[in-house]
Structures are given as C-alpha cells and as structure tokens.
C-alpha positions in Angstrom: 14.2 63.5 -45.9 15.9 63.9 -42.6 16.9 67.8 -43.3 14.1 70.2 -42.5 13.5 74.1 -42.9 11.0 75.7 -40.8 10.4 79.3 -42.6 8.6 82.4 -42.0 5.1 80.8 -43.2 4.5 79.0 -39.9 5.7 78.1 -36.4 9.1 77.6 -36.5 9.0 75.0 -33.5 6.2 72.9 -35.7 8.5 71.2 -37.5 10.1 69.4 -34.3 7.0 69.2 -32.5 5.6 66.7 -35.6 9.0 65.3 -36.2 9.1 64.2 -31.6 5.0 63.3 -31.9 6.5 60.3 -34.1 9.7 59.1 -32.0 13.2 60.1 -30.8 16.1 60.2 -33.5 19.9 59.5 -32.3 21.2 62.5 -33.6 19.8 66.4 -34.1 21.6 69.3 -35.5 19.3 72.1 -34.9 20.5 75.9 -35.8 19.0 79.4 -35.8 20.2 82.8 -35.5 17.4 83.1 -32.4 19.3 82.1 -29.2 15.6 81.8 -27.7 14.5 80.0 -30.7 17.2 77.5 -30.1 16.7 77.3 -26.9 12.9 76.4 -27.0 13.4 74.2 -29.4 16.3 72.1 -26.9 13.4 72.5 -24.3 11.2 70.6 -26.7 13.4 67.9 -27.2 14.9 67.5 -23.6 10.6 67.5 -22.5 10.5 64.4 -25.3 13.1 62.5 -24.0 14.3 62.8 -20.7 11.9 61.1 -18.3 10.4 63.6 -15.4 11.9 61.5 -12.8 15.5 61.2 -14.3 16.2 64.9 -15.3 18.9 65.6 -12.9 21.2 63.1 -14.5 20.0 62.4 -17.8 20.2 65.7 -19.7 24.2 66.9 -19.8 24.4 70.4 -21.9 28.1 71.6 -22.7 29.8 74.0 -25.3 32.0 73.2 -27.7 34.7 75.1 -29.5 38.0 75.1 -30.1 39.0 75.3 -26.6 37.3 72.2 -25.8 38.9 68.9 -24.6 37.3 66.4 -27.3 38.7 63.2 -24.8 36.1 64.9 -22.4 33.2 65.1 -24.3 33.6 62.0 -25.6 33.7 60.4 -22.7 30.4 62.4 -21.8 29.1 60.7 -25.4 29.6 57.2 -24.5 28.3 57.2 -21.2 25.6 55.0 -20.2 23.5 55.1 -16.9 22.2 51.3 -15.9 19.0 53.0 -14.3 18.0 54.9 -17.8 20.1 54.0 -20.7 19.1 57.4 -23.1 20.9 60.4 -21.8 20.1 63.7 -23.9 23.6 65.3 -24.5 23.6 69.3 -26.0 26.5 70.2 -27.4 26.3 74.7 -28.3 29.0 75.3 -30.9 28.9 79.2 -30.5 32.2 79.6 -32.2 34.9 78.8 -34.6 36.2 75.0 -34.4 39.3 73.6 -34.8 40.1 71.4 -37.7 40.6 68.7 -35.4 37.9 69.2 -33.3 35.5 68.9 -36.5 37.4 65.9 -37.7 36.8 64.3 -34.1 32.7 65.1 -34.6 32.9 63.8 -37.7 34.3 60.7 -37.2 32.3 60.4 -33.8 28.8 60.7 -36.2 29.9 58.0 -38.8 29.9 55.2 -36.1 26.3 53.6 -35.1 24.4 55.5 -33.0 24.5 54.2 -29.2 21.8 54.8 -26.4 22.3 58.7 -26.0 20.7 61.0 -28.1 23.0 64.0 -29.2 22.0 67.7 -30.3 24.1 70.0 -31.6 23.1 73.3 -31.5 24.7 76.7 -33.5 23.6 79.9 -34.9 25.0 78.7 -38.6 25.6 75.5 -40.1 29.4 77.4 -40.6 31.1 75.0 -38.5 29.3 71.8 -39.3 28.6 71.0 -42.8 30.5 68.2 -42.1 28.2 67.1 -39.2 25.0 67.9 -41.2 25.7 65.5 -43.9 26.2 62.7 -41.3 23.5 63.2 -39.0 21.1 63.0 -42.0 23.1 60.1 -43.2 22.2 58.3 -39.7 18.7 59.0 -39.8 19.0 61.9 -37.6 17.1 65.7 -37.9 18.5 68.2 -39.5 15.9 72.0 -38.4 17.0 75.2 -39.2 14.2 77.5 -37.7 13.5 81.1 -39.4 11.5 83.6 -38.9 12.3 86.6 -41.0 10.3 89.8 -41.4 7.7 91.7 -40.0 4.6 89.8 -41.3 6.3 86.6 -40.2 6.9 88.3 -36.4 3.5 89.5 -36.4 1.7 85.9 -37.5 3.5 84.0 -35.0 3.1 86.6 -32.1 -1.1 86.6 -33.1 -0.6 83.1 -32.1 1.3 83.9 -29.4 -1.4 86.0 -27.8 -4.2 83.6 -28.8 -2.2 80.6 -27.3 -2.2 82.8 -23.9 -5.9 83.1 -23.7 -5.6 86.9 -24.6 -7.6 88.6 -26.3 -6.6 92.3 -28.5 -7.8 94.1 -31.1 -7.3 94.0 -35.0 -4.0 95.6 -34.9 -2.5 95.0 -31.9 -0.1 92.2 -32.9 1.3 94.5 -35.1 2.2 97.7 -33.0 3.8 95.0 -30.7 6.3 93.7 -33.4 6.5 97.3 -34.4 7.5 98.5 -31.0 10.4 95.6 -30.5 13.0 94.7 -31.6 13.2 92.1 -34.7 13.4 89.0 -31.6 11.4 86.9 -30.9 12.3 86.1 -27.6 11.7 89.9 -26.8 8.6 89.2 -28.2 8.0 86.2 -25.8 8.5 88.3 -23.0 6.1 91.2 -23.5 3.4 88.6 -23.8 4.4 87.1 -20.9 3.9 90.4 -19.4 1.2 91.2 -21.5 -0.6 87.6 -20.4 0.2 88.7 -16.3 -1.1 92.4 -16.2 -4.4 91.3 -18.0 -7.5 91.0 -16.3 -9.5 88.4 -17.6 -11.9 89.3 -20.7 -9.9 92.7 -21.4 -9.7 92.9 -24.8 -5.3 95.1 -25.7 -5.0 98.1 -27.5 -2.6 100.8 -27.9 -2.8 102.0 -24.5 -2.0 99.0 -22.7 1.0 98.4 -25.2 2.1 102.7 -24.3 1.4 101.2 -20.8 3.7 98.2 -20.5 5.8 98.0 -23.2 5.9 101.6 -23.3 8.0 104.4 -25.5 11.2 103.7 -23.8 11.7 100.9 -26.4 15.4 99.5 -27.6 14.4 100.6 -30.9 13.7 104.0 -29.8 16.9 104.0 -27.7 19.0 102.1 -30.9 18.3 105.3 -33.1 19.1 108.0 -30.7 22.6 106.2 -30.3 23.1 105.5 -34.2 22.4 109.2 -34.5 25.4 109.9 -31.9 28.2 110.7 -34.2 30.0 113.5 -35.4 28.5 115.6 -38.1 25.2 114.3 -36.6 24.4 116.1 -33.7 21.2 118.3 -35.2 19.7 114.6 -35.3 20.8 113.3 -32.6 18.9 116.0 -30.3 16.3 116.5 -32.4 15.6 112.2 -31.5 16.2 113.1 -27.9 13.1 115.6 -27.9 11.2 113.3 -29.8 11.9 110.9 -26.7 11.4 112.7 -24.0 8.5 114.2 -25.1 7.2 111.0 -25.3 7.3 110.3 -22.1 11.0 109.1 -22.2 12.4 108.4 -18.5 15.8 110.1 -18.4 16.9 107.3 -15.5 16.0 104.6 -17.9 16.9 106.3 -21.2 20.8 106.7 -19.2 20.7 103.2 -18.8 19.7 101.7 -21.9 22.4 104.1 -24.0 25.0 102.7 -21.2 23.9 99.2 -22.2 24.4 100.0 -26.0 27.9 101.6 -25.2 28.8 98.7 -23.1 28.1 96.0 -26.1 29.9 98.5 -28.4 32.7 98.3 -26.0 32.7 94.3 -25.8 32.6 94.1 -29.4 35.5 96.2 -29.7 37.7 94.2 -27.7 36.5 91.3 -29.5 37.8 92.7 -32.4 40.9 93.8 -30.8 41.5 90.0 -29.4 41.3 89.0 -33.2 38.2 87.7 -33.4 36.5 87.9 -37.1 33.3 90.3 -37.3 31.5 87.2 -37.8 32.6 85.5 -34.6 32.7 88.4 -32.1 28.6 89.2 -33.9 28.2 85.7 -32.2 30.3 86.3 -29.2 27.6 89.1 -28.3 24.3 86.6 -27.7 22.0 89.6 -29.0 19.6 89.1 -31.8 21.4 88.3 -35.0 20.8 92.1 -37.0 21.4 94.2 -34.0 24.8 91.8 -33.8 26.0 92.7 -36.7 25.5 96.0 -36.5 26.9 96.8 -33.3 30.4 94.5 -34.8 30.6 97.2 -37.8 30.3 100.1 -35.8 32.5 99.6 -33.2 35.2 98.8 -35.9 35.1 102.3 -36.5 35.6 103.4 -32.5 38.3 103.8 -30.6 38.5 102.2 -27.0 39.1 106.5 -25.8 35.8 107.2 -27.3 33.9 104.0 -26.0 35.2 104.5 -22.4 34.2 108.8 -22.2 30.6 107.7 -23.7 30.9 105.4 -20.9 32.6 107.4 -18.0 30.4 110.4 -19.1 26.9 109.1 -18.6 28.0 107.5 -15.4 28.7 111.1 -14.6 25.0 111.9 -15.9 23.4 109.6 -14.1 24.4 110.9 -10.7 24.2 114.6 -11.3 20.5 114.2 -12.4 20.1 112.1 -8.9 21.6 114.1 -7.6 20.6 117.6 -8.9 17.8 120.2 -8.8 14.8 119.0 -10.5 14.1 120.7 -14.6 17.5 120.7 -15.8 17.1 117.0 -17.5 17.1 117.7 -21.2 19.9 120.4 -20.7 22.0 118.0 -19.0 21.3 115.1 -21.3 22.6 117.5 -24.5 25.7 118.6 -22.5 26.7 115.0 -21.5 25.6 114.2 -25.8 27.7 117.3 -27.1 30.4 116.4 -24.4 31.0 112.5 -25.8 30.2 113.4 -29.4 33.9 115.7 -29.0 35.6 113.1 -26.6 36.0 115.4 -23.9 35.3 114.0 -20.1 32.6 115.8 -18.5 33.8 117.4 -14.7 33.4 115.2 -12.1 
C-alpha cells in the first residue's frame, strides 16, 4: 500500500524514515497542515537522495500554482545531468490550480517514471486527488503527517527533549505545549533554545520554561487581541493586568499585538483580492488553527479599523520610549480604548 497516514500516536516523520531506510520511490506526494512538518520531512528526503557532493545542482525546489508556466517545469522534470542522473525536484502547491495545470500533472504522472525523483508538497490533498491516485498507481508514497492535540504535542515534544540529551521533570513537556502555540515547529524552536541555555546534567522545570519561554507567549498575546472588540473592553483590560502583572514587557507586548494586526491586515486584503477564506488561510504560512481564525475575523474588519489599530500602537510605542517612566499600563488602556472606537490617537 503505497498511501500512508502518520497520526497523532507516533512520530509523524517515522513513516518516511522506514519507507527511505528501504529505497528511493520515483514519485512522493507528501502533505500536512505543518509548514515545518513538511518541510522536515523534504529535508529527509533531499538527505536520502541527493548525494553530499552534488547538492548544488541536484536538488531544484519550485512552487506551483496557477500562475505557473507548466512548459517550464516540465522542462525542469525531464532534465538529466550526465555526472548524476537522479535529481530531487519539489514542487509546493500552496494554492488553487488551474484546471489545466492539474490536467498537465496528471498526465505528466501517468507516463513511466524517468531518473528524477519528484515531491509534491501541499497543506491539503484539495488540489491533487488527481495526483494522489497516480503517484500510488506508480509505486510512489503517498504521507500525510498529523499531529493533533495536546497529548499528541506533548508525546512527541518528550521525545524531543530526550532526543536532545535534556533532561526535565515529570511535567515539564507539558507546560511547554501548554505555553505555545498548537505548532510544532514553535515547539522545535524552544527546545532548540531549551537544548542551548542548558548546562549539562540540569534537570527543566517551571522556572527555566518562566525563564526562556517566558509569559510573553503568542497565546497570551492571541487572547488579549481576541478580547479587543467592542462590547468587550472590561475583558480586554482585565487580560492586560493579568499580563503585565505577569511580568508582561510592554515593548514586546506592542510588538506582538502589531504582529497580530498586521496578519489581520494581510488577510483582509486577501479577502479583498478575492481570494476564498480557505486560500488566503493558506496564503498566511501560520499554523493551520491560528490561520483560520485570523481569515474569519478579519472578514468582519474594515481596512479603517485595521490601519488605526496599526497607526495607533506605532504611536504607543514611541511615546512609552519616549516618555516618563510609570505611565505604561495607562498608556497601553488609552491606546486599547482609543482603537476599540476607531479614533487616531494625537501624534
């Protein structure tokens, strides 16, 4: 059975490891709402079969959508290199095809496979059911990699930590997952950091996670600005205390609400260019949930609102810079209040 499902019960990257331990297919079609999933499991693949000393011209990665030139990337297909005959080709399908372009892959995947090895890579098999049913037809792999859930997170990121020589207490890989977002590339990268602040033989706890990962968390942030409507502004400063009694950084707290404004902008104008909620979720590159959610929000903003939330912590930022010290929280609720009615704090 060439079609595999890696779910939340294990490593979602064991599946290809076992599949490349036993020899190279012609064709993969691997898809996952986890850009970093995706992207590990390509890294896999390209390690497996592009040689060391060939990598600068035997791994070609392009994207493909409905703006592409198929003549192009076929040409790229059926290319052969006399010094290495197997060139790994990636093709990322981020977006809406055209029927044509689909009919092209099809018919490109019914022929017998040549020297190159292809991957195509995409958040949803949306766009290629077509190219599914051939690739396993071929012989080729079919992965879809999952990991759902909390106690799926927290299992892989035990492993994590164990595979990095770390060493925590009982329910420490918990209050990680708990303190991130659902990613598990965000995950990834708190070990990382995690793995590099570590002395050897110290055994993580809460404090080190208060310490590096620390309260100023998207999560936290996500909240405070899904409380920052109308009709919702008891809620909204109530979350702000909680934050800044936490040890909240108002310079960093500024900056990661101006990050969240700026995606609910972009998604906005992807809506506004005609993009489907679906397609401009995907246009993003954030994790899948927090995609979605940002989409079906900012279909209820206005570009005027967007830009003062915008234009008004800009304004923020500098006057706490530039300001007498203690006035932080009072100047964080005016700016809040300010946005909340659309009205443009003074320069």
């Amino acid at each position: 059975m060439a079609t595999r499902r890696q779910g939340a019960a294990g490593d979602p990257l064991a599946g290809l490891q076992a599949d490349l331990a036993r020899g190279l297919r012609p064709f993969y079609l691997i898809t996952s709402e986890s850009d970093w999933l995706r992207r590990e499991a390509i890294a896999l693949l390209r390690e497996a079969s592009v040689p060391a000393a060939s990598r600068n011209f035997s791994y070609e990665e392009r994207t493909l959508d409905s703006f592409s030139d198929w003549s192009a990337v076929e040409v790229l297909l059926r290319s052969y290199s006399f010094f290495d005959p197997r060139k790994l080709i990636v093709l990322e399908v981020p977006r809406k095809l055209s029927d044509a372009l689909r009919a092209s892959l099809a018919r490109f995947l019914e022929e017998t496979p040549g020297q190159n090895i292809l991957c195509l890579s995409a958040p949803t098999l949306e766009q290629l059911v077509a190219a599914k049913n051939r690739i396993a037809k071929q012989g080729g792999l079919v992965l879809k990699l999952e990991m759902d859930g909390e106690a799926a997170l927290t299992a892989w990121a035990t492993r994590r930590l164990q595979a990095a020589g770390l060493e925590f207490e009982r329910d420490f890989p918990a209050q990680l997952v708990g303190a991130l977002p659902p990613d598990p590339g965000e995950l990834a990268s708190e070990i990382e950091k995690l793995r590099l602040a570590s002395p050897l033989g110290h055994r993580l706890g809460q404090a080190d996670l208060e310490r590096l990962v620390g309260y100023q968390r998207a999560e936290d942030v996500w909240r405070l600005a899904e409380l920052l409507r109308p009709e919702r502004e008891r809620e909204a400063l109530a979350c702000l205390e909680r934050l800044l009694a936490a040890g909240g950084d108002p310079p960093a707290l500024i900056g990661a609400l101006s990050y969240t404004f700026t995606q609910l902008l972009r998604a906005h104008l992807l809506l506004a260019a005609g993009r489907s909620p679906g397609a401009a979720a995907a246009a993003l590159g954030l994790w899948p949930e927090r995609a979605r959610e940002l989409v079906a929000r900012a279909q209820g903003l206005s570009r005027r609102e967007l830009l003062t939330w915008l234009l008004n912590l800009q304004k923020l930022d500098a006057r706490l810079k530039r300001g007498p010290g203690g006035r932080d929280r009072q100047l964080l609720e005016t700016a809040i209040l300010a946005s909340l009615r659309g009205q443009a704090l003074r320069a």
